[in-house]
C-alpha positions as CSV (number, residue, x, y, z in Angstrom):
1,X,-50.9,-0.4,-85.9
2,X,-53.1,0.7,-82.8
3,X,-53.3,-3.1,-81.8
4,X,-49.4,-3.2,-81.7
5,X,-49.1,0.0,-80.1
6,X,-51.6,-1.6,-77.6
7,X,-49.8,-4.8,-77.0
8,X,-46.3,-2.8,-76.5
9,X,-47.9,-0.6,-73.7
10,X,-49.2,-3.6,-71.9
11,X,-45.7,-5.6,-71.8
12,X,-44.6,-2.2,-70.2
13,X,-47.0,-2.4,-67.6
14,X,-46.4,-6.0,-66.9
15,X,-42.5,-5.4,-66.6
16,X,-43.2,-2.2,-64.5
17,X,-45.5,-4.0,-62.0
18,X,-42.9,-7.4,-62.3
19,X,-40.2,-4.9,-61.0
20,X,-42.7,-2.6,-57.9
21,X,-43.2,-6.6,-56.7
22,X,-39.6,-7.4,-56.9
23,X,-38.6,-4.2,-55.1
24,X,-41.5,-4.8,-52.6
25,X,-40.9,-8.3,-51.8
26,X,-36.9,-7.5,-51.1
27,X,-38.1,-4.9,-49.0
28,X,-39.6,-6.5,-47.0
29,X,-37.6,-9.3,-46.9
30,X,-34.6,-7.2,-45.3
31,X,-36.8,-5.9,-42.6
32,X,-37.9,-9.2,-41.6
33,X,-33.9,-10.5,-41.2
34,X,-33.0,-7.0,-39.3
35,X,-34.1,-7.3,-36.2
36,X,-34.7,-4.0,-34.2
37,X,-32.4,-3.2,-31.3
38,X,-34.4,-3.9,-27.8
39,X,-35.7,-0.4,-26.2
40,X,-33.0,0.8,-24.1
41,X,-30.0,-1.6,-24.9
42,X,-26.6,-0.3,-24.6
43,X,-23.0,-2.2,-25.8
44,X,-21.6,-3.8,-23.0
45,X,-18.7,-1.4,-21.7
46,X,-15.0,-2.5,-21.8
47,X,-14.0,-4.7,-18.6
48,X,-12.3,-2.2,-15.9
49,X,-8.4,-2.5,-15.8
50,X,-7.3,-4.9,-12.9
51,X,-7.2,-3.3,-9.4
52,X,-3.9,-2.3,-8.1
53,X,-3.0,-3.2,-4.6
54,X,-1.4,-0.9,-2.1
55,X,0.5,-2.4,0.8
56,X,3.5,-2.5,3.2
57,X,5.6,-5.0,2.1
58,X,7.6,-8.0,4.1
59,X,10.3,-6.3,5.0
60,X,14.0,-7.2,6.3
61,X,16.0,-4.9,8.3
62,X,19.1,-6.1,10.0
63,X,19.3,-2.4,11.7
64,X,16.2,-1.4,13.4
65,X,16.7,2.1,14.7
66,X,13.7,2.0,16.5
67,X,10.0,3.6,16.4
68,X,8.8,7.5,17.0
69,X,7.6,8.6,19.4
70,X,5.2,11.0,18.1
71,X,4.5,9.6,14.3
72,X,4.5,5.5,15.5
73,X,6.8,5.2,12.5
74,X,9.3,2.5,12.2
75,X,12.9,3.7,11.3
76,X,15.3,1.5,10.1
77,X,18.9,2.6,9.5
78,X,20.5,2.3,5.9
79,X,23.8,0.5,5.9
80,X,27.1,0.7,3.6
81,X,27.8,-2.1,2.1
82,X,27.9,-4.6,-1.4
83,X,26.3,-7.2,-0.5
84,X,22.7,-7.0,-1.2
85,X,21.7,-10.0,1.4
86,X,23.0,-7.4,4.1
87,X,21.2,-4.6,3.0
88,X,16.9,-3.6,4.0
89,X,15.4,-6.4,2.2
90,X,12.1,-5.8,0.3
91,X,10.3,-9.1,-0.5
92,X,7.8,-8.4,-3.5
93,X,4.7,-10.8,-3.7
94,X,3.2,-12.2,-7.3
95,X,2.6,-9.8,-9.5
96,X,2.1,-8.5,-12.6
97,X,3.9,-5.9,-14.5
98,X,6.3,-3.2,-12.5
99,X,6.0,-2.4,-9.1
100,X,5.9,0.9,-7.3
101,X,8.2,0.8,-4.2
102,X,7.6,4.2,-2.2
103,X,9.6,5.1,1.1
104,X,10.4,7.9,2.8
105,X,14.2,8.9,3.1
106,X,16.2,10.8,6.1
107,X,19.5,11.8,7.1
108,X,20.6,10.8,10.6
109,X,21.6,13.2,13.4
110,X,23.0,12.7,17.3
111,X,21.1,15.2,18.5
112,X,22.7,17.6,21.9
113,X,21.3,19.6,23.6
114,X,23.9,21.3,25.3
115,X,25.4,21.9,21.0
116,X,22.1,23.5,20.3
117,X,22.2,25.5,23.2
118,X,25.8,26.7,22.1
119,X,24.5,26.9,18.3
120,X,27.4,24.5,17.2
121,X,25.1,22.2,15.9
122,X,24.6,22.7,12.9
123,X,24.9,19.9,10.4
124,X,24.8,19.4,6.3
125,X,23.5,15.7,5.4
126,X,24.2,14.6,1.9
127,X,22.7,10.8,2.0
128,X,23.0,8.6,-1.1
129,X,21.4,5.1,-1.1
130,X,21.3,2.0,-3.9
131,X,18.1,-0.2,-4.3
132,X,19.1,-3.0,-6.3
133,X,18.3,-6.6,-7.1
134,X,19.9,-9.4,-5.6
135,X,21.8,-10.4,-8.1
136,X,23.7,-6.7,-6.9
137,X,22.7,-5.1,-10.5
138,X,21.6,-1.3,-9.4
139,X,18.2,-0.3,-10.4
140,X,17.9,3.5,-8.9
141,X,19.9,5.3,-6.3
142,X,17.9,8.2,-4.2
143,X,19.8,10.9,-2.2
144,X,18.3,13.0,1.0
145,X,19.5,16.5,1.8
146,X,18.7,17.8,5.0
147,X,20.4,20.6,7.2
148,X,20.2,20.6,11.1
149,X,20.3,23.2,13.7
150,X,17.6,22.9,16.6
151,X,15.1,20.1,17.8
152,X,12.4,21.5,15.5
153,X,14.6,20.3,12.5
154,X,14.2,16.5,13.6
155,X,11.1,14.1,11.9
156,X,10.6,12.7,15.3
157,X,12.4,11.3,18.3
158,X,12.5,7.3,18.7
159,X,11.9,5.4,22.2
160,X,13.9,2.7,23.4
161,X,16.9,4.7,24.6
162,X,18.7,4.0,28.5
163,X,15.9,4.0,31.2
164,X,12.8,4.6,29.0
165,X,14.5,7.8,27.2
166,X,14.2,8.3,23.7
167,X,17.8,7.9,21.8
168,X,20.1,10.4,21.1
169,X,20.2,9.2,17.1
170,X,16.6,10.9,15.6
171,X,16.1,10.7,11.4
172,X,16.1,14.4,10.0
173,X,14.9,16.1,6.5
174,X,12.6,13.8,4.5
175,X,12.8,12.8,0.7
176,X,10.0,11.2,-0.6
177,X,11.5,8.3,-2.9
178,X,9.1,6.4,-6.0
179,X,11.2,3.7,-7.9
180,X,9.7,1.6,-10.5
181,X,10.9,-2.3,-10.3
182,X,10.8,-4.7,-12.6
183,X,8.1,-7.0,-13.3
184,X,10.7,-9.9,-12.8
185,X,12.2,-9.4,-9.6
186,X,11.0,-10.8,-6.7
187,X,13.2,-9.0,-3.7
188,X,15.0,-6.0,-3.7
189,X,17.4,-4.5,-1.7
190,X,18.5,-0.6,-0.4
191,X,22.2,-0.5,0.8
192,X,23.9,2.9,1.4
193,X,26.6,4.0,-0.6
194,X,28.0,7.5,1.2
195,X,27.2,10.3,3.5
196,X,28.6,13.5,3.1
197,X,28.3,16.2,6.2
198,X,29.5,19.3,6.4
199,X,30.1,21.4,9.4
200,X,31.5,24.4,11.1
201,X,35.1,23.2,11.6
202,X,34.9,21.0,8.2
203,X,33.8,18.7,5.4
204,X,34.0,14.8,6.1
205,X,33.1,12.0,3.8
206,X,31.9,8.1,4.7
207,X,31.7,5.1,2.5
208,X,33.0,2.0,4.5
209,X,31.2,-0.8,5.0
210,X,28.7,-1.2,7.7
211,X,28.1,2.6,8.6
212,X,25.0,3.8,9.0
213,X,24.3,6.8,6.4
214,X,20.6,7.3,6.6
215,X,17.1,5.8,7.6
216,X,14.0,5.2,5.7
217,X,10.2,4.7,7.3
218,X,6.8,4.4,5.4
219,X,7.7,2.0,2.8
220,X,5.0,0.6,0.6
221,X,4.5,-0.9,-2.6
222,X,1.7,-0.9,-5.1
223,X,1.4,-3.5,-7.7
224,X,-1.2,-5.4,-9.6
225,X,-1.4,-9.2,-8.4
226,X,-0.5,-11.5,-10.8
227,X,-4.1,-13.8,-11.8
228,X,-4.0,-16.9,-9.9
229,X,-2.6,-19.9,-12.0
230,X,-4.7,-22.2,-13.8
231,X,-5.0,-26.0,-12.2
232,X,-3.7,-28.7,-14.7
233,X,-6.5,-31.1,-15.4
């Protein structure tokens, strides 16, 4: 009985050591397949989003009211009309996704000095202008409010009037105008569509074609260019 008892407790301590081996041997298998990160490596970060590109565009205008005086600005007068070929043509190069067309907006006044002397100048401007694409679908309209009584009131005075004078037309008020165009289009266009001013002695109200309603200066666009194209092999 003592001998059996004897060979029972040694088949327990072979099967014990069999399985400290095992576990030893898998051990240290698995730290000889994981490898230890290197001292001081990081994941490589996410690529940065592509750059966007801020520019003035190429830009058409069949009505250029001329450049200030004082700001170096170049005004261009916003027309009535439907036909989007006649309007202030914005040409959009490659890109990708929407583009950001900024510009700033203003009303239009004949300034006098002998009305502002008088104080009968005064002047209400309700502007409202279309940018659409050429195809004369309407993507945003933007509208400038301004109201005029003395020089102080005008944005600036432009040169190139009768012998080296500045010109009795100056832009007034200023909207700053953001519109968001299509990743498709390729030009726009910003035609006027009526100008409201009220005065003293009156209301008036002008929407025929090939009026000038308003002007707009310091138009850029911000885009992200579209990735060069691939060469065929």
């Amino acid at each position: 009985m003592a001998v059996l008892e004897g060979r029972r407790y040694d088949m327990h301590m072979r099967q014990a050591c069999t399985i400290v081996l095992v576990a030893a041997f898998a051990t240290s298998a698995f730290a000889q397949t994981r490898k230890p990160a290197a001292p001081g490596t990081k994941k490589p970060a996410a690529p940065p989003p592509p750059a966007t590109t801020k520019e003035a565009p190429e830009l058409a205008c069949p009505n250029d009211l001329g450049v200030g005086v004082r700001t170096k600005l170049r005004f261009c007068d916003v027309m009535t009309g439907r036909d989007p070929a006649g309007g202030i043509r914005v040409k959009l190069p490659p890109h990708k996704g929407p583009v950001a067309l900024t510009f700033d907006l203003h009303n239009r006044q004949t300034y006098s000095e002998e009305q502002v002397r008088a104080k009968k100048a005064y002047a209400r401007y309700t502007a409202t202008v279309g940018i659409l694409t050429m195809d004369n679908t309407l993507i945003s309209r933007a509208v400038v409010q301004s109201e005029f009584r003395t020089a102080a009131d005008l944005v600036d005075r432009v040169g190139g009037g009768a012998g080296g004078a500045v010109k009795a037309v100056a832009p007034t008020g200023t909207e700053s105008v953001t519109i968001a165009i299509p990743e498709e289009e390729q030009e726009v266009s910003i035609l006027g569509e009526k100008l409201v001013v009220e005065r003293t002695d009156g209301t008036a109200t002008y929407s025929q074609a090939g009026r000038p309603v308003a002007d707009i200066s310091n138009v850029m666009i911000e885009y992200k260019p579209a990735p060069p194209l691939k060469k065929k092999k």
